[in-house]
C-alpha positions in Angstrom: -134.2 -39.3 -102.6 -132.2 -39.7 -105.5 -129.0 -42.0 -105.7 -126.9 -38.4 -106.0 -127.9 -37.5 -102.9 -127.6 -40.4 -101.2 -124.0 -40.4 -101.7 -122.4 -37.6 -99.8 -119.3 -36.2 -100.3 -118.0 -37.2 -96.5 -119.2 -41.2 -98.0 -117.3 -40.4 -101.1 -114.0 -39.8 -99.5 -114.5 -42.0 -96.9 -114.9 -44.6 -99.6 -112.1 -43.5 -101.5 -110.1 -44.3 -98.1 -111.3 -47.5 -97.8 -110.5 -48.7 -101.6 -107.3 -47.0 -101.4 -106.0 -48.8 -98.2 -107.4 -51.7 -100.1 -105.3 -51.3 -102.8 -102.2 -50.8 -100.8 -102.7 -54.0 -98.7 -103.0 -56.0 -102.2 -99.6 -53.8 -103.4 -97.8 -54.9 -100.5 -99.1 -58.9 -100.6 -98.0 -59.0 -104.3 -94.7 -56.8 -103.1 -94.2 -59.6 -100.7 -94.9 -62.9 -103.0 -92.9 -61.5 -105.8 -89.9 -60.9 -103.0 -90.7 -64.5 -101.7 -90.5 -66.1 -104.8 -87.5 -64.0 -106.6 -85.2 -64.7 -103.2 -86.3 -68.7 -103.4 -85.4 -68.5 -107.7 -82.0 -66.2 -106.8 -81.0 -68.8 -104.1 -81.7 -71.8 -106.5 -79.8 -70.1 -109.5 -76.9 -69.1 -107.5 -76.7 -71.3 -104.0 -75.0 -68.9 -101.3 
């Protein structure tokens, strides 16, 4: 049983699923910083 066949494609793309909601959940906790900390320098460069 070779490492090729031991990876099926069913695993494959429900690996791919996994890494890409992955990805999206780092996306939107950098999103979120990078909003956090552009509203906090845009209220301290021009006070409302």
């Amino acid at each position: 049983m070779t490492f090729r066949h031991f990876i099926t494609p069913k695993k494959l793309k429900s690996a791919q699923k996994t890494i890409f909601i992955f990805q999206l959940k780092i996306i939107k906790k950098t999103v979120v910083k990078f909003f956090f900390i552009y509203n906090s320098f845009a209220s301290l460069v021009e006070p409302a």
